[in-house]
C-alpha positions as CSV (number, residue, x, y, z in Angstrom):
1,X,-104.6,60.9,2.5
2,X,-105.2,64.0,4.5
3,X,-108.3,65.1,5.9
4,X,-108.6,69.0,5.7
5,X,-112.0,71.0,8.3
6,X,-113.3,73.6,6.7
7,X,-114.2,76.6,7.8
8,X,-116.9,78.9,5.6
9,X,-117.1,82.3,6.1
10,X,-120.1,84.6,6.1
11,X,-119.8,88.3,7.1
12,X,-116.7,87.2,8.9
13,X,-119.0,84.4,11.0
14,X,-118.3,80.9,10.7
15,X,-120.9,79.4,9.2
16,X,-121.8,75.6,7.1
17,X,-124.3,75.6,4.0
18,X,-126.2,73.0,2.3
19,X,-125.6,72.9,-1.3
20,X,-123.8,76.2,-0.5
21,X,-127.6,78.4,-0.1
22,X,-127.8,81.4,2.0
23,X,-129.7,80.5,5.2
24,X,-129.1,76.8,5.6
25,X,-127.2,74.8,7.8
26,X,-125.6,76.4,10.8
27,X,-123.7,79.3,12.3
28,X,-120.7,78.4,13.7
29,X,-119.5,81.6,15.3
30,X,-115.9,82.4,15.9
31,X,-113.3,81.2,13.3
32,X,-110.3,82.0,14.9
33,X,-111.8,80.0,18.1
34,X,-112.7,77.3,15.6
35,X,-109.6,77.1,13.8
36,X,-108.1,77.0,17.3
37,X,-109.8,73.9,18.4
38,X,-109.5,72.1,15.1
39,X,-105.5,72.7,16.3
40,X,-106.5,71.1,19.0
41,X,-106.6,67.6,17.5
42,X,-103.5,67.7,16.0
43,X,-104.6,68.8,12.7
44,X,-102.4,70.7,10.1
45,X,-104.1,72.0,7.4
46,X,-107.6,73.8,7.2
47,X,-109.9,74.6,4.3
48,X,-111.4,78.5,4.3
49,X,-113.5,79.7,1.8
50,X,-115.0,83.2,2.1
51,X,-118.3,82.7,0.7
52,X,-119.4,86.3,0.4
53,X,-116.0,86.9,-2.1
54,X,-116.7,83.9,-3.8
55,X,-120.2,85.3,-4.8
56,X,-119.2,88.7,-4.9
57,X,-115.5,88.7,-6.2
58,X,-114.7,90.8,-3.2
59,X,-112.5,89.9,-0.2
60,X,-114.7,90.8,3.5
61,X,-112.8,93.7,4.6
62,X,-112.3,91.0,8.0
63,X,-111.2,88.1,5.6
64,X,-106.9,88.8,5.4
65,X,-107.1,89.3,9.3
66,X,-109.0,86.4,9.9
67,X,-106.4,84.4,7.5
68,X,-103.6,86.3,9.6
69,X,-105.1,84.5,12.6
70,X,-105.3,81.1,12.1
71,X,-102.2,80.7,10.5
72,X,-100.6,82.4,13.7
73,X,-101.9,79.4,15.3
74,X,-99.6,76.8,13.6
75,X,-102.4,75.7,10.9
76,X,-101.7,75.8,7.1
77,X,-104.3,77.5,5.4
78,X,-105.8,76.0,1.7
79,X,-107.9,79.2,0.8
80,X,-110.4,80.1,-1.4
81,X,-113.4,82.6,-2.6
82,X,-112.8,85.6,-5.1
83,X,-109.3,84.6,-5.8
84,X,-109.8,86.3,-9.3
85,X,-107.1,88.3,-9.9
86,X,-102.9,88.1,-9.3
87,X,-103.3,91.1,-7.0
88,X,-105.9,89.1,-4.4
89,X,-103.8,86.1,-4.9
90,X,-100.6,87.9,-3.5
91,X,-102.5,89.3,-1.0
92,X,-103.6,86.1,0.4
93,X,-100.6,84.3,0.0
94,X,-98.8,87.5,1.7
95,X,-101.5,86.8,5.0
96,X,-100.2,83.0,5.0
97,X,-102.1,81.0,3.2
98,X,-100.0,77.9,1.5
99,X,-102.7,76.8,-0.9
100,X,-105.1,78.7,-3.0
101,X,-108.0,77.8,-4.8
102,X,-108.9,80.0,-8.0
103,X,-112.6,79.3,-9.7
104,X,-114.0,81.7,-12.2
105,X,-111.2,83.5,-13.0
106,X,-109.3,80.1,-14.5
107,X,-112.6,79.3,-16.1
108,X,-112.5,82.9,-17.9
109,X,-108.2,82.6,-18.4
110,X,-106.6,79.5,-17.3
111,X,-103.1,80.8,-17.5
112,X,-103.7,82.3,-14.3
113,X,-103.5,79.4,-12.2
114,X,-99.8,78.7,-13.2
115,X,-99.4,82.5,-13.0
116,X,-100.6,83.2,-9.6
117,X,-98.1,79.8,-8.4
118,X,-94.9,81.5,-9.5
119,X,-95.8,84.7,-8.7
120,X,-97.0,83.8,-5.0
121,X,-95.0,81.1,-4.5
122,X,-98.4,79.2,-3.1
123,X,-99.4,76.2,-4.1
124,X,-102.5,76.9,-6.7
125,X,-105.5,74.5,-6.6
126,X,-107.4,74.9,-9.8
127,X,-111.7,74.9,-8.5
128,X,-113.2,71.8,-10.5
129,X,-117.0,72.3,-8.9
130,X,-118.9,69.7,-10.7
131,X,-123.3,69.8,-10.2
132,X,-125.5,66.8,-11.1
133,X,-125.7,67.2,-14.9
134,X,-121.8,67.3,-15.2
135,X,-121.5,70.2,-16.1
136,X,-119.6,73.4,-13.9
137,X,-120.7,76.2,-11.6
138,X,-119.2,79.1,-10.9
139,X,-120.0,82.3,-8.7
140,X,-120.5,80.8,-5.9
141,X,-122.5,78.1,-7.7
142,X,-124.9,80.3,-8.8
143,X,-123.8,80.6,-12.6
144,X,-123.8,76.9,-15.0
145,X,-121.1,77.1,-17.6
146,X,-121.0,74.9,-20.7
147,X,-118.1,72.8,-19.6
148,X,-117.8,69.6,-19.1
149,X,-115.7,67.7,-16.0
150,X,-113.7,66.3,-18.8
151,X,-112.9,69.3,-20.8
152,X,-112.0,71.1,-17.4
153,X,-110.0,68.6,-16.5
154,X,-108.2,69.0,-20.0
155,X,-107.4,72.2,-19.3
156,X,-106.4,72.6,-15.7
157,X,-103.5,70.0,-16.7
158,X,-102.0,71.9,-18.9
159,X,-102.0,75.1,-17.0
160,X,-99.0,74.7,-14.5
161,X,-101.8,74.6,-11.5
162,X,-100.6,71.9,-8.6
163,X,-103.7,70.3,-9.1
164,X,-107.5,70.4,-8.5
165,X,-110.1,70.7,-5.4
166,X,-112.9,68.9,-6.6
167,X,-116.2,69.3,-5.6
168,X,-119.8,67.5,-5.9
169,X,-121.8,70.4,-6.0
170,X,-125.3,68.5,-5.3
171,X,-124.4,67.1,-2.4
172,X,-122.3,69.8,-0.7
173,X,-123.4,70.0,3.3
174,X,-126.0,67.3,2.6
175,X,-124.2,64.0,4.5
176,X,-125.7,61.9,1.9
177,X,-122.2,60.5,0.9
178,X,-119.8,61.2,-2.3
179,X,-121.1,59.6,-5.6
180,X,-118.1,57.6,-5.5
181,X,-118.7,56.4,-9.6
182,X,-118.2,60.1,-10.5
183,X,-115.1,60.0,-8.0
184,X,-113.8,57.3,-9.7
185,X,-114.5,58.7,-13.4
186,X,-111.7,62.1,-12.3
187,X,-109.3,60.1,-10.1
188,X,-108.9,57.8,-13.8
189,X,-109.2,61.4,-15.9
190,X,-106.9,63.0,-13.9
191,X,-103.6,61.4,-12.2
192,X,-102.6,64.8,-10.2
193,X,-102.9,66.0,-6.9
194,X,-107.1,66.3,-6.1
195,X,-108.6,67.5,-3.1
196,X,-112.2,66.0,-2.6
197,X,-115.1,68.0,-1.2
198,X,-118.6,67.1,-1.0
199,X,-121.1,65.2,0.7
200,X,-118.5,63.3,2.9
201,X,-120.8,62.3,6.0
202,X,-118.8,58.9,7.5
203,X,-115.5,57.7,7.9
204,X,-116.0,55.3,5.8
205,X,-116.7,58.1,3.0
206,X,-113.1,59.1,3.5
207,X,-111.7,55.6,3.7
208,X,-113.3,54.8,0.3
209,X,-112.1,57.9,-1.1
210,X,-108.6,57.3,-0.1
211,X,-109.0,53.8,-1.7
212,X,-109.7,55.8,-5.3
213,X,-106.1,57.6,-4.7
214,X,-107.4,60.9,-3.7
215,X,-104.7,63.4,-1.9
216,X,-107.3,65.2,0.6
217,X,-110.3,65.6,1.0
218,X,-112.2,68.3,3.1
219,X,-114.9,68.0,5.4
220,X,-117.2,70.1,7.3
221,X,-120.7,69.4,8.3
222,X,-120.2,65.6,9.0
223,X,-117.5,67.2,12.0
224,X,-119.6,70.0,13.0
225,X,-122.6,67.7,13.6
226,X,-120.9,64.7,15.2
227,X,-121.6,62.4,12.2
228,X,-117.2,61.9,12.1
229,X,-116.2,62.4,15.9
230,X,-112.7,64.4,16.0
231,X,-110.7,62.2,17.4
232,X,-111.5,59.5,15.0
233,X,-110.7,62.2,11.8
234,X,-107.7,63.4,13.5
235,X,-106.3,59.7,12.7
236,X,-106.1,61.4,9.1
237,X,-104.7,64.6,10.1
């Protein structure tokens, strides 16, 4: 199993939310100097998300440079935030991302997720995001929608997508640890590729996702506050 940093962006600033709220967490700064020292450690692949397009449906006007960037810097890029068209897909793809993520647009047509991965040639993550009730959120996880983790998870496999990122809403940013049970409940529903985001605060998060057969799984506050040193999460790079 891999083990992807992320990187949020927030009017082109790096930043990491709690439960993905406006005005929590911290500020980062630079993401091209923080993509550069995740490189540091040896790692290959790095999660953005640009949270003002995922809330908006609009790229930051800095977003495609910033993408530019990092992947100048040897890193493969698993993107996502307002992917909701074929057009931003292309673009995105064209900047050098390998992997995108697609949300609300899937959720309105699901045939774009194996649309956008013939016509980009990226690999195309379908955005499972999952809150306490079981239900999904979209928007930036400001909208509840009336479907199920198990009728999403119908769908999505039928779509052509190369699989899912996964994410426990409710305990996004928190470091209070993955509901594993819930984990447990997709890896059996679904036997695709799944990257897992959410809550991870401890290696020992990771290790016991990796035991459920998950591909990836992404991380960010527990690295950016020392709870997972980088050395010791490179070992997973």
């Amino acid at each position: 199993m891999k083990l992807i940093p992320s990187i949020d962006l927030e009017d082109g600033v790096a930043v990491k939310r709690v439960a993905g709220r406006r005005g929590t967490g911290l500020r980062l700064g630079d993401p091209v100097e923080l993509a550069r020292r995740i490189a540091s450690y040896g790692f290959t692949w790095v999660h953005v998300v640009d949270l003002d397009a995922a809330e908006k449906g609009e790229l930051g006007k800095e977003t495609l440079g910033i993408l530019r960037e990092i992947t100048g810097l040897g890193l493969r890029v698993e993107y996502g935030g307002g992917v909701r068209s074929l057009e931003v897909a292309e673009a995105v793809c064209s900047a050098g991302a390998s992997r995108l993520v697609i949300g609300s647009a899937w959720l309105r047509d699901p045939g774009i997720l194996g649309e956008a991965r013939e016509q980009t040639g990226c690999e195309v993550l379908a955005a499972v995001e999952e809150d306490r009730d079981g239900f999904l959120v979209t928007r930036g996880w400001r909208e509840k929608t009336p479907l199920s983790l198990e009728e999403a998870i119908k769908i999505v496999a039928a779509s052509g997508a190369t699989g899912v990122l996964y994410t426990q809403v409710w305990v996004e940013g928190s470091l209070r640890g993955p509901d594993l049970d819930r984990a447990r409940r997709l890896r059996e529903l679904y036997p695709g590729f799944i990257v897992f985001s959410g809550g991870v605060s401890s290696l020992r998060d990771v290790e016991a996702l990796a035991s459920l057969g998950f591909d990836a799984v992404v991380v960010g506050m527990a690295l950016y506050t020392g709870r997972i040193g980088w050395e010791e999460a490179a070992r997973y790079a």
